[in-house]
ZAMARGU-4260 file (C-alpha; in steps of 0.2 Angstrom, whole numbers, plus 5000, padded with zeros to 4 digits):
<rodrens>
0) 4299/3987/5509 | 4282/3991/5518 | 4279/4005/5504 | 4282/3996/5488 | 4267/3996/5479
5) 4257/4002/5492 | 4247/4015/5485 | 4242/4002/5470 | 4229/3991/5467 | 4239/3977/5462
10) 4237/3959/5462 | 4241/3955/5480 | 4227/3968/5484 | 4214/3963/5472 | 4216/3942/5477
15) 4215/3950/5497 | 4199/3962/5492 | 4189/3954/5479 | 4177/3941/5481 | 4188/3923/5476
20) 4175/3921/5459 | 4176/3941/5454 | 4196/3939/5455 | 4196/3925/5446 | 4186/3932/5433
25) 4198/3947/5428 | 4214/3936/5429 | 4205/3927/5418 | 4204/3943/5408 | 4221/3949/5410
30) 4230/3930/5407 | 4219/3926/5394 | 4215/3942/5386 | 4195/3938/5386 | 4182/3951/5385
35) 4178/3959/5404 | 4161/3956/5409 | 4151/3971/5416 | 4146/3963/5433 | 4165/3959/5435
40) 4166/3978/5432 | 4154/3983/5445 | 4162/3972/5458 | 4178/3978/5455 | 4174/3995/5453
45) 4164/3996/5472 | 4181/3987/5479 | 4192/3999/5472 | 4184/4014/5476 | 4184/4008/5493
50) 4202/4005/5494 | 4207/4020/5487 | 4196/4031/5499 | 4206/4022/5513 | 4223/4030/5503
55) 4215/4048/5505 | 4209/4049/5487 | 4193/4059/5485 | 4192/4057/5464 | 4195/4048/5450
60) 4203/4050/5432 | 4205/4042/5418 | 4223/4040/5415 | 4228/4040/5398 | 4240/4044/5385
65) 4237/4056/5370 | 4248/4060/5355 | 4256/4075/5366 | 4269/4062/5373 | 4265/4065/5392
70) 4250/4059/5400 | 4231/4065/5401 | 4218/4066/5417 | 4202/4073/5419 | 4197/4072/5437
75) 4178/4067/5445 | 4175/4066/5462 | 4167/4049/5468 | 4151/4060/5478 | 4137/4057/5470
80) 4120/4068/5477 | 4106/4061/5485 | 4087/4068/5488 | 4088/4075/5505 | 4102/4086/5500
85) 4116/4073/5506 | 4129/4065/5495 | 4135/4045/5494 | 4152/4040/5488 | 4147/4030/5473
90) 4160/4024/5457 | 4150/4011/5445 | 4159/3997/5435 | 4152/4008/5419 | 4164/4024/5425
95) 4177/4011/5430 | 4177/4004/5412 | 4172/4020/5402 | 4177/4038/5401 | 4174/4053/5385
100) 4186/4065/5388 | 4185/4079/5373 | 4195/4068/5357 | 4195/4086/5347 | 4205/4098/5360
105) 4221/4081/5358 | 4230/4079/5340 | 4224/4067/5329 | 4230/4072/5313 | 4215/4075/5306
110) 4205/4061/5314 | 4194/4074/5323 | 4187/4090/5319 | 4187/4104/5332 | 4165/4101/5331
115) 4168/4082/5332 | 4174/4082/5350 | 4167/4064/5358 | 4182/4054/5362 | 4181/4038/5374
120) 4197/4029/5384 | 4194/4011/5389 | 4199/4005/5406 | 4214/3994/5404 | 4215/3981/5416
125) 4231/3975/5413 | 4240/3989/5421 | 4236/3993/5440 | 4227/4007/5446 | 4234/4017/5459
130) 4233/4031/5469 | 4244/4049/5466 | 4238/4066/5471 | 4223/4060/5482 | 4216/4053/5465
135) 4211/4036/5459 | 4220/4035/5444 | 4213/4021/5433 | 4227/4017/5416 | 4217/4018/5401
140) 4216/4018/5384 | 4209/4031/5372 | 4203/4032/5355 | 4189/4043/5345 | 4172/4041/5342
145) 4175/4030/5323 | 4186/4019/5333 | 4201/4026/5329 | 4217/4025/5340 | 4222/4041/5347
150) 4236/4036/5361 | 4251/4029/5361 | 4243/4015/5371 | 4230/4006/5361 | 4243/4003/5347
155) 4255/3995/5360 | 4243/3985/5367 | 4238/3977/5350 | 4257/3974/5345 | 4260/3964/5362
160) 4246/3951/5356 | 4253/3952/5337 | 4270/3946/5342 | 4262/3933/5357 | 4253/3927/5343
165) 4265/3924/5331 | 4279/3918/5343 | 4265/3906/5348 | 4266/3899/5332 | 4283/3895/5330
170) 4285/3888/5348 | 4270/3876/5343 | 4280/3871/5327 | 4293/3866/5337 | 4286/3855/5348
175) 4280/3868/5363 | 4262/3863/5369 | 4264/3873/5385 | 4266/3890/5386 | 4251/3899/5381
180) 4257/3918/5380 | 4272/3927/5374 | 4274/3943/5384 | 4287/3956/5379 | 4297/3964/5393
185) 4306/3979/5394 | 4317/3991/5409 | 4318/4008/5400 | 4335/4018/5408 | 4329/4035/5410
190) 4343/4050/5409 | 4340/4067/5413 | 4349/4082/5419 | 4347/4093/5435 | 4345/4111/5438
195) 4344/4125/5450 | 4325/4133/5450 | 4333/4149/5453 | 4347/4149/5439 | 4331/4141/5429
200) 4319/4152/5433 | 4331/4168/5422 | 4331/4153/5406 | 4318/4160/5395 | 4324/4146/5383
205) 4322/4133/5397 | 4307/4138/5401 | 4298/4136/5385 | 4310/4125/5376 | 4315/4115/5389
210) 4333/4116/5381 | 4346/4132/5382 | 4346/4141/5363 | 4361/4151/5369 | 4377/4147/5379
215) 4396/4148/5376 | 4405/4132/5380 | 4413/4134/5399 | 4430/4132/5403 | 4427/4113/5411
220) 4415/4102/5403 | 4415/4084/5405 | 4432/4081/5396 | 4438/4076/5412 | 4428/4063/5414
225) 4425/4064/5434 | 4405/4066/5435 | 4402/4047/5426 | 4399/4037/5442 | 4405/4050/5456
230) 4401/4051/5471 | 4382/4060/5470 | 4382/4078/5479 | 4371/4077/5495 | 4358/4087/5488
235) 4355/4079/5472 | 4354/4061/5483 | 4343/4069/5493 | 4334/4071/5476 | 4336/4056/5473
240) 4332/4047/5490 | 4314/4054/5488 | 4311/4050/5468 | 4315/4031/5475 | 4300/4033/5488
245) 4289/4041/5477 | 4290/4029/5463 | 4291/4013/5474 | 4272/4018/5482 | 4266/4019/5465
250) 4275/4000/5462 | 4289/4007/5450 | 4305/3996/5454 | 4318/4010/5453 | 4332/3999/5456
255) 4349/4011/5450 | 4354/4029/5451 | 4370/4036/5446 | 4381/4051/5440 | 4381/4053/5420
260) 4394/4058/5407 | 4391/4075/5408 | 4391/4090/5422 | 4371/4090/5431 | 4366/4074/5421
265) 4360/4059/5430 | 4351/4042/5425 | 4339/4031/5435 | 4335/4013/5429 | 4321/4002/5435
270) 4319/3983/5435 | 4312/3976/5419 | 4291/3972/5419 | 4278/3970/5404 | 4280/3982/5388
275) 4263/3989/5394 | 4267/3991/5413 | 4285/3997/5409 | 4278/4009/5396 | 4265/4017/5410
280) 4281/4016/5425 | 4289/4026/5413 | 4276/4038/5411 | 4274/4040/5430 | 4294/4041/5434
285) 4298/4056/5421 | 4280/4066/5430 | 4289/4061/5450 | 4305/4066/5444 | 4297/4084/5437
290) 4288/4086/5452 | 4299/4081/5466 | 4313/4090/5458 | 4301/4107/5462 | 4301/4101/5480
295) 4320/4103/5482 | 4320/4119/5471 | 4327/4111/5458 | 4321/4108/5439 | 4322/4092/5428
300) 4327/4092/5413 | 4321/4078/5401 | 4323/4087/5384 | 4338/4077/5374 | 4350/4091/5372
305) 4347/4104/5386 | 4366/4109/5384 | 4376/4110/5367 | 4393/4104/5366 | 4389/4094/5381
310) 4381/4075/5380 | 4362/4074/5380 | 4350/4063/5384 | 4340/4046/5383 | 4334/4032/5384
315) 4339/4014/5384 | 4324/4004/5381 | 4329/3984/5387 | 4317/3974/5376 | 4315/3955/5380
320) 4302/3941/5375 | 4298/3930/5388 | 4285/3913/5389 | 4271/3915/5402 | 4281/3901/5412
325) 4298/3908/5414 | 4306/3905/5398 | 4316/3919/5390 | 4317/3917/5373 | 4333/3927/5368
330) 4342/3918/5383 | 4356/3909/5373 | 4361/3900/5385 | 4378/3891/5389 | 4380/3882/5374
335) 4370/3895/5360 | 4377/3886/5344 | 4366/3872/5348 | 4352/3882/5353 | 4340/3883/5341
340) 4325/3892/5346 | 4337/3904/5354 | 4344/3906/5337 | 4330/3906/5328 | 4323/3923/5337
345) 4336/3931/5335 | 4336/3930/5319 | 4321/3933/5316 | 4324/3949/5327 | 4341/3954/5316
350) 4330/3950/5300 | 4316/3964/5306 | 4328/3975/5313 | 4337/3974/5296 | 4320/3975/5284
355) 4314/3989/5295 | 4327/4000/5299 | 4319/4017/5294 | 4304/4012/5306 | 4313/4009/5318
360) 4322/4023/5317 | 4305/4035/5316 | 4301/4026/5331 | 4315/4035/5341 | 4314/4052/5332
365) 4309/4067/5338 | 4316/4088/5337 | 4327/4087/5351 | 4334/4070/5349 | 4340/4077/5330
370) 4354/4085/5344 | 4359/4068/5347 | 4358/4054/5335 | 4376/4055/5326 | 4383/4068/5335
375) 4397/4059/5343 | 4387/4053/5360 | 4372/4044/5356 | 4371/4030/5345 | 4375/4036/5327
380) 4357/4039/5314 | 4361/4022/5305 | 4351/4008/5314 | 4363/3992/5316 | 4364/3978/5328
385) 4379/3973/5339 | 4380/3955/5343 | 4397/3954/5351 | 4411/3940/5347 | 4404/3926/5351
390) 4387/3927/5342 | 4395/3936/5328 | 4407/3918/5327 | 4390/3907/5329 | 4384/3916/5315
395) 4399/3913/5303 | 4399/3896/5307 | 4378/3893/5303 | 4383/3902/5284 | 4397/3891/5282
400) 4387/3874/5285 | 4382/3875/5303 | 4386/3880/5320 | 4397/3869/5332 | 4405/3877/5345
405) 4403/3893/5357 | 4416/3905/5362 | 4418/3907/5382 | 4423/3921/5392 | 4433/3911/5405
410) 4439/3918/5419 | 4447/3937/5423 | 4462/3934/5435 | 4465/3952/5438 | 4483/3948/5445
415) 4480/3951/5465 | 4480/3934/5475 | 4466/3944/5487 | 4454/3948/5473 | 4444/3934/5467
420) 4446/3927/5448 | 4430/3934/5438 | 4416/3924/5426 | 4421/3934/5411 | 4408/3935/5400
425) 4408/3929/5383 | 4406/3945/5375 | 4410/3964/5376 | 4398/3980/5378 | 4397/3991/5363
430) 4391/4008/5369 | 4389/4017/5352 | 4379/4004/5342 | 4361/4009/5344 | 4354/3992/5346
435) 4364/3979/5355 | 4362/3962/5362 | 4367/3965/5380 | 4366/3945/5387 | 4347/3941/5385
440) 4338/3956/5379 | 4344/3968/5367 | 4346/3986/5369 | 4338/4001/5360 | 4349/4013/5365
445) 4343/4026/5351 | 4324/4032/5362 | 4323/4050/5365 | 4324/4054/5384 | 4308/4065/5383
450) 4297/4052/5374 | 4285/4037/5377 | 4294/4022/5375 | 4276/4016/5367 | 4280/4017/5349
455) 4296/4011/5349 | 4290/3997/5357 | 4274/3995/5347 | 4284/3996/5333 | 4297/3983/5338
460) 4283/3970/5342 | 4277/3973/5327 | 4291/3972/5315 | 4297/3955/5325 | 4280/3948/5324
465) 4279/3949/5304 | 4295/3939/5303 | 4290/3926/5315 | 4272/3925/5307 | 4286/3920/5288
470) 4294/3909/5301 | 4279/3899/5306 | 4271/3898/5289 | 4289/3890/5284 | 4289/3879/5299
475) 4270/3872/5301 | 4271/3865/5281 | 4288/3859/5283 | 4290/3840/5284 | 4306/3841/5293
480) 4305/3854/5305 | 4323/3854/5309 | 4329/3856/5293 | 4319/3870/5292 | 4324/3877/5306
485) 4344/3877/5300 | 4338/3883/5281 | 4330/3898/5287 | 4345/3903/5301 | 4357/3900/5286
490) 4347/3910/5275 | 4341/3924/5288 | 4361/3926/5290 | 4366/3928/5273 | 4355/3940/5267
495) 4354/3949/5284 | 4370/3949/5293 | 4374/3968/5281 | 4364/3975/5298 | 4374/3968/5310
500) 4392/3977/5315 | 4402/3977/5331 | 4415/3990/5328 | 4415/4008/5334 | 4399/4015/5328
505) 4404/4035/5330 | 4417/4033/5317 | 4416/4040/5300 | 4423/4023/5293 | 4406/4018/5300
510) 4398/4029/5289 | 4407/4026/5274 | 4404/4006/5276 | 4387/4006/5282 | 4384/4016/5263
515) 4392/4000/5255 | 4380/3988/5263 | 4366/3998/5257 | 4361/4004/5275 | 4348/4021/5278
520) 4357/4035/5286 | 4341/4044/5291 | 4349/4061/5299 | 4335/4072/5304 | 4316/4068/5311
525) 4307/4076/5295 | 4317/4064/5283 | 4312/4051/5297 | 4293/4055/5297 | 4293/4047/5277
530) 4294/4030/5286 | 4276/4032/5293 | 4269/4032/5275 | 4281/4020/5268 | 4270/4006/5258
535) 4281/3992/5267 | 4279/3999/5284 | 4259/4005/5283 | 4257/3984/5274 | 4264/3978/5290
540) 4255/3988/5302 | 4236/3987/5296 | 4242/3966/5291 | 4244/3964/5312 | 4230/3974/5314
545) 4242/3987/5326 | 4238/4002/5316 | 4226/4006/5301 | 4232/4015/5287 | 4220/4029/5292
550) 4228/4030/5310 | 4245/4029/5303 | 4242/4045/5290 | 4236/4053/5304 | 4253/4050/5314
555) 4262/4055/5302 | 4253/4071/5302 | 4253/4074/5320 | 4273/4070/5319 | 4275/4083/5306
560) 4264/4097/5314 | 4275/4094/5332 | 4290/4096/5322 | 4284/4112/5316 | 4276/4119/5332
565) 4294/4114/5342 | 4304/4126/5329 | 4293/4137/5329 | 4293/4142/5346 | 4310/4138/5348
570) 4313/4150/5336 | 4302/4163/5344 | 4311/4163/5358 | 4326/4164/5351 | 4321/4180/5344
575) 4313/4186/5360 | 4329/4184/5373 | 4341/4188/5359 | 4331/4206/5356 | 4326/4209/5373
580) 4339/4203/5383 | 4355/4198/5373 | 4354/4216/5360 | 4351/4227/5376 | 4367/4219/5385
585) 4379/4220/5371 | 4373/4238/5367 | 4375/4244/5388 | 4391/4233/5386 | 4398/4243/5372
590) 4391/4260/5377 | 4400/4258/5392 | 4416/4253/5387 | 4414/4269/5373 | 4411/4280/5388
595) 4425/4273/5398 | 4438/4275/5383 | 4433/4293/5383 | 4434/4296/5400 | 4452/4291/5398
600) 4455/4303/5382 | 4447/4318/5389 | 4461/4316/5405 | 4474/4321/5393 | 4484/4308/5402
605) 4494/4299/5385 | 4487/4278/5388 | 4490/4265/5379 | 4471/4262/5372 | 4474/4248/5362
610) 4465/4235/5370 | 4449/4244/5376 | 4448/4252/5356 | 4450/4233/5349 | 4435/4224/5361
615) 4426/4239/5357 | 4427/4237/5337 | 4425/4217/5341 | 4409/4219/5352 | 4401/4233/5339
620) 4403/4220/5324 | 4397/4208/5335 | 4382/4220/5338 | 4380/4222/5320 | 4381/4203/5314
625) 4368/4201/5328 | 4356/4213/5323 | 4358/4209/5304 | 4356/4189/5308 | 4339/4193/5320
630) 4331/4199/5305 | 4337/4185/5293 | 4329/4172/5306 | 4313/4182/5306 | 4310/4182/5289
635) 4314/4165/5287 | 4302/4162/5304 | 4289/4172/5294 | 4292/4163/5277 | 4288/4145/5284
640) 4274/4148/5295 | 4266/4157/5280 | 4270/4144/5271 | 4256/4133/5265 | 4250/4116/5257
645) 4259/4103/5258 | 4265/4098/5277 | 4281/4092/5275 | 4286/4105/5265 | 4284/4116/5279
650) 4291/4104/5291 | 4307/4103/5278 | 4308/4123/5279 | 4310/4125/5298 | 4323/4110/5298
655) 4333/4117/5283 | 4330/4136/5285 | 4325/4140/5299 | 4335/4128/5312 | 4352/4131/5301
660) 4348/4152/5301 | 4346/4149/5323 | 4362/4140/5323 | 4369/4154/5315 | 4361/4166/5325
665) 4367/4157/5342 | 4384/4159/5337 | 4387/4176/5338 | 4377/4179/5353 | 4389/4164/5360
670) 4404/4173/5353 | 4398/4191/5361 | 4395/4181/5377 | 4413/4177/5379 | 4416/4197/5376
675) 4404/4204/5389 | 4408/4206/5405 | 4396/4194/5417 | 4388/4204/5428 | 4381/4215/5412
680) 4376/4197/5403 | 4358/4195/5405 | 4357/4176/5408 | 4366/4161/5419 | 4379/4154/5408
685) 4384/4136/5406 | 4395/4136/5420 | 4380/4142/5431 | 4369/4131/5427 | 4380/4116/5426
690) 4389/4117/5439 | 4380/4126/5454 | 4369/4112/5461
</rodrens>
């Protein structure tokens, strides 16, 4: 693999490159987390503008990542002038380190003021820099003038040295004098679905929404079950084949592609790395797939619902907690009943996930993932864990006194003397729970497809690192740590174990039983957005010093205003195609058919016009319920954005009003699509889009 990671600064480069006290230094920096020191930075910084003019690039950016959800650059070319009207090639530790990109032109939720404009992003040295586009792109952090965070990044970063810290404690309490840094990994599985440009291009609602606003269902959908794991059409592998190059020059480990669940929809997963680096590969991978997708004149989709009726999109972030030499911490190993440390993270994570539900559940919401969560595909609304047989057993038996034994999987003799007998693991999958433990890691399957996987992550860290931190204040004043130890897992499991189910979470017994344990169903993002305010979660936040109470306000605002500003033009588009292309259709339709019927009449030939006369009366009451429910949508359009004061309230009445009146709005055009003939409908349908790749 002569390309993997060749258009990035990494460490092999760096140790090759830097001088051996200068590369010594910054791993010091990076392993340790010290402060960087500013000759370090110039060395650095006159090594990697060399390498990175050898790889073609001519500029540099800070790379960084705003509250918008994608990524930020701001692009300065390395020349600098000289007297004799010449120019050098010049890139100083101080533009290596530091940037000010405009902080009031990004949300911030009031942080900043249109006339308050300096913003500065913070080279962060723990992610690689690398080359795209013929630019050095250097990762970065970015916060305002007072300090303030104003990324995704910053926050994320600060969680990964709450929870090292906390884990630190309690491997120290029980006897681990070692390790000297607990890292949190994570392999985020990126779904997305693929279009033609052409069919795209004639999507008004594609093209500023990123998901279609109208569609009838087609005749064939993905109740068949034939696209999950097909065989991939050539040009989509083609796709594909180039996305794997792309990613693996800018050291992304894309490791699996494959067919989805529904028609056009395909997922690519990488190999796991550090929350920070996976966070940043994530970035990188939805941009390549966007772009190279153009190249093949094709379009990505990475919105969370694109199609109704159809399954959307998402997510799986893989999270892990690891030592800094090799151990995993939620490996259970072969025997996990007598594994204590093991069992003490977990349930320490089942104890967070429990006490936290609603912020992890804000963590994962955003407008188009509302499309998803308990809508029969994705994960249901209500956050609970799956654990599977065997650690459900474990548990049971620590509540009733102690655990002493572990179920086994055995092994699978599948009944052909030729096919070899398989380890069968100990434990099942459960697709539908929307944070399972998959082996050694456990899955967070609710993360919207479009989004950074940051502030779930941050917010994960964080919530896990509060619990550990009760842990080790338990366990360092403790005269007999063991004890301990098997007090807190039997208490942990008794109070928490109301968050852990392994049954079938798309059912509506689910529901009912999740009410009886006293577990949130938190159906839509504007309900969500409370959980950024919430005492408990904004008390846990400023106590590891992730997020300040002030930056947690002003994400709640930013969240609000999005929500807003996504309905909004969704809802103006709406409007636009159906009064501009939908109600011109119909109308030709009908005009049409009226002119055909009397045609036929003025013949004097006696026919039967039965059925020509009844589409006709259909279509013009069609016509008539469309017209009538455009002007109900604009009111209500008008009456929200007019609306002033309080946020949320204005956030509640484009969920409530507004989206119900464009659901209602969707369905008579759908109904009137079914009616037209094609070749008068102004749009590609579902079955164009979906199946003519």
């Amino acid at each position: 693999m002569g390309i993997y990671g060749s258009n990035v600064f990494n460490d092999a480069v760096m140790k090759e490159r830097l001088p051996k006290a200068t590369y010594k230094a910054l791993r010091k920096t990076i392993e340790e987390g010290l402060s960087l020191d500013p000759a370090v930075a110039d060395v650095v910084a006159s090594v990697m503008k060399d390498w990175a003019i050898e790889k073609g690039a001519t500029h540099f950016t800070h790379w960084f990542q705003p509250m918008t959800g994608i990524t930020a650059e701001k692009h300065d070319a390395f020349i600098s002038p000289t007297g004799d009207g010449k120019a050098i090639m010049e890139f100083s530790g101080k533009e290596l380190i530091k940037g000010e990109p405009d902080a009031s032109s990004f949300p911030s939720g009031g942080l900043r003021a249109t006339f308050e404009a300096r913003g500065y992003t913070a080279w962060d040295c723990t992610s690689p820099a690398f080359v795209k586009d013929d630019s050095l792109c250097i990762p970065t952090a970015f916060c305002s003038y007072t300090g303030e965070a104003l990324d995704k990044k910053t926050p994320l970063l600060r969680s990964m040295e709450a929870i090292s810290k906390q884990a630190l404690r309690v491997l120290r309490a029980l006897g681990n004098t070692s390790t000297k840094k607990v890292i949190t990994t994570v392999g985020p599985e990126q779904e997305y679905f693929i279009v033609d440009k052409k069919l795209y291009d004639q999507r008004k609602d594609l093209i500023y929404t990123g998901r279609t606003l109208f569609g009838a269902k087609p005749p064939k959908g993905q109740e068949l079950e034939d696209h999950y794991f097909g065989s991939i059409k050539e040009r989509i592998s083609a796709y594909m084949k180039e996305i794997d190059e792309e990613l693996w020059k800018l050291g992304v480990s894309a490791k699996t592609k494959h067919n989805e669940v529904a028609p056009a929809q395909h997922e690519l997963a990488p190999i796991f790395t550090t929350t920070n680096i996976a966070t940043d590969h994530n970035q990188l991978t939805m941009e390549v797939m966007k772009k190279v997708a153009l190249r093949h004149d094709l379009v990505c989709l990475l919105h969370e619902k694109p199609f109704a009726g159809i399954n959307g999109s998402g997510k799986h972030n893989n999270w892990s907690m690891g030592t800094d030499d090799g151990m995993n911490l939620l490996d259970p190993g072969h025997t996990p009943h007598d594994n204590q440390q093991f069992l003490l993270f977990l349930c320490a994570v089942i104890k967070a996930v429990d006490e936290y539900a609603d912020f992890l559940r804000v963590s994962a919401a955003n407008p188009g993932n509302d499309h998803r969560l308990g809508a029969n595909e994705a994960p249901p609304a209500i956050i609970s864990i799956f654990l599977g047989e065997q650690l459900q057993d474990i548990l049971e038996q620590i509540e009733k006194g102690g655990a002493t034994s572990s179920k086994t999987g055995g092994l699978m003799d599948i009944g052909v003397i030729t096919l070899p007998a398989l380890p069968k693991d100990a434990t099942d999958r459960n697709r539908t729970s929307p944070f399972a433990f998959t082996g050694n890691k456990f899955e967070f399957r609710m993360c919207p497809s479009s989004g950074s996987i940051a502030e779930p992550n941050y917010v994960l860290n964080t919530i896990v690192a509060e619990i550990l931190d009760e842990v080790a204040d338990r366990l360092e004043k403790a005269q007999d740590v063991e004890a301990e130890v098997s007090a807190i897992l039997t208490e942990y499991v008794a109070k928490h174990k109301k968050v852990v189910f392994n049954g079938n979470g798309y059912s509506d017994e689910w529901v009912v039983e999740a009410e009886k344990r006293g577990l949130p169903n938190i159906k839509t993002t504007v309900e969500a957005i409370k959980a950024l305010i919430a005492e408990k979660n904004l008390a846990v936040m400023e106590k590891h010093a992730v997020l300040s109470r002030v930056e947690m306000e002003s994400r709640y605002e930013i969240s609000l205003e999005n929500y807003i500003k996504t309905i909004n033009i969704e809802a103006l588009t709406m409007l636009e195609m159906a009064k501009r292309e939908i109600l011109p259709a119909v109308i030709k339709f009908a005009t049409g058919l009226a002119t055909s019927i009397n045609a036929i009449k003025a013949t004097g030939v006696a026919a039967d016009l039965t059925a020509q006369t009844e589409l006709l009366t259909e279509v013009s009451a069609l016509t008539a319920s469309l017209k009538k429910n455009i002007t109900v949508l604009e009111e209500a359009v008008e009456k929200a954005a007019n609306a002033h004061g309080d946020t949320y309230e204005q956030a509640a009445l484009f969920r409530f009003d507004v989206f119900e009146k464009m659901g209602v709005l969707r369905e008579v055009a759908d109904t009137l699509e079914t009616l037209v003939e094609k070749d008068v409908w102004p749009m590609p349908t579902y079955g164009d889009l979906l199946f003519n790749v």
